[in-house]
Every structure is written in structure tokens, then in C-alpha cells.
C-alpha positions in Angstrom: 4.1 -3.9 18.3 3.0 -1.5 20.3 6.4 -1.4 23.0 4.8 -0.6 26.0 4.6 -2.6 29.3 2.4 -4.8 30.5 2.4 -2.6 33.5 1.1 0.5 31.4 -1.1 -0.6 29.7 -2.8 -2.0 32.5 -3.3 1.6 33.5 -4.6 3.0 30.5 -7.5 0.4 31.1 -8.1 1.7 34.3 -7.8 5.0 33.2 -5.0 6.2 35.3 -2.8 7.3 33.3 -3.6 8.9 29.2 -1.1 7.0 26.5 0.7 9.5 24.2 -0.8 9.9 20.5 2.1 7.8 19.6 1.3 4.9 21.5 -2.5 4.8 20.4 -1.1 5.4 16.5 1.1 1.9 17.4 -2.0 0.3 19.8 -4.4 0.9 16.5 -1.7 -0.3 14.0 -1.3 -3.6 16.4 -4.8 -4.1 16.7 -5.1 -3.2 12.5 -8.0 -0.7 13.2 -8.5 3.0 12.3 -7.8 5.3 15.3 -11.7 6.6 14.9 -12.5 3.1 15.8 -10.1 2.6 18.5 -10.8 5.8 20.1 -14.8 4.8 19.7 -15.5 7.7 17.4 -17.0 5.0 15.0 -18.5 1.7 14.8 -17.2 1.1 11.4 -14.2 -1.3 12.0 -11.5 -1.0 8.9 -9.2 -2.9 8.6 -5.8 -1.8 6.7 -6.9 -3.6 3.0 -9.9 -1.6 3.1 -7.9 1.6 4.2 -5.5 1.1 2.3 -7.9 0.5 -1.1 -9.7 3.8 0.3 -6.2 5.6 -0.1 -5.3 4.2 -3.6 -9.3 5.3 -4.8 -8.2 8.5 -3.5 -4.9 9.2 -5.0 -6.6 9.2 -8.6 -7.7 11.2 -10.9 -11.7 12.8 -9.8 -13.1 11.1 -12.9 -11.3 7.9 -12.1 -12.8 7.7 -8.5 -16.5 9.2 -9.5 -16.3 6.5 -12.0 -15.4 3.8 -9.1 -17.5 5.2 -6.8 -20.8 5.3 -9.3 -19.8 1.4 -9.7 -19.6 0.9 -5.8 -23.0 2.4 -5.4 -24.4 0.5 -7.7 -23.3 -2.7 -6.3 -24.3 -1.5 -2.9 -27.7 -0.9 -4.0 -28.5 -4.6 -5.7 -27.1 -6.2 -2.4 -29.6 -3.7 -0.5 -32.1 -5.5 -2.6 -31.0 -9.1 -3.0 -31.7 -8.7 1.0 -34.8 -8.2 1.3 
């Protein structure tokens, strides 16, 4: 829930007023997108699964996440080619 009026956020889409980083934290978490993507830094739309696999990838071991990563490649790579 984001907790802001109606009101408000009818001016932050007419660009009157800026929201806090606090509100676009709780407008991305509402809308379950990164803030990159909110903010249109990126066109890659994540959704918290994803993220949240990205962050448990990255709290293991290096070997542990070259070794996942090698496999993720791979599997990238014969979907690449089952496409053409």
C-alpha cells in the first residue's frame, strides 16, 4: 500500500509535485517492480520472485553462484537456438 492520496498522486502524474524516496520505495513495492523500472532506468520488468531468487544466488558461496550461473547460461543459450 502505498498511503498516499488520491489527491497526490494525481500530482506526481502531472508532475507538480516530486514524491519522497519513500513513497516511490512503497509505489514500486505496490506495483511489485524494481525501482530501476519504475523510475524508467530499465525496460527489464522484475518482479519480486525473480528478485528475490537474484538475492538468494547472491548470498552464496562464489563457486556456488559461478556454478548456477554456468547452468543459466547454458540454458539461455539452447532457448536462443530452439528459436530460431
Amino acid at each position: 500500500m502505498v498511503e498516499t492520496s488520491g489527491d497526490i498522486i494525481g500530482r506526481y502524474e502531472r508532475d507538480e509535485v516530486k514524491p519522497s524516496i519513500e513513497v516511490v520505495v512503497r509505489m514500486a513495492d505496490a506495483l511489485e517492480v524494481s525501482l530501476d523500472f519504475l523510475v524508467g532506468k530499465s525496460d527489464v520488468h522484475l518482479d519480486k520472485k525473480t528478485i528475490k531468487r537474484f538475492d538468494d544466488i547472491g548470498a552464496l558461496p562464489e563457486a556456488d553462484r559461478q556454478h548456477i550461473f554456468y547452468a543459466i547460461d547454458g540454458l539461455i543459450k539452447a532457448a536462443k537456438i530452439n528459436a530460431l
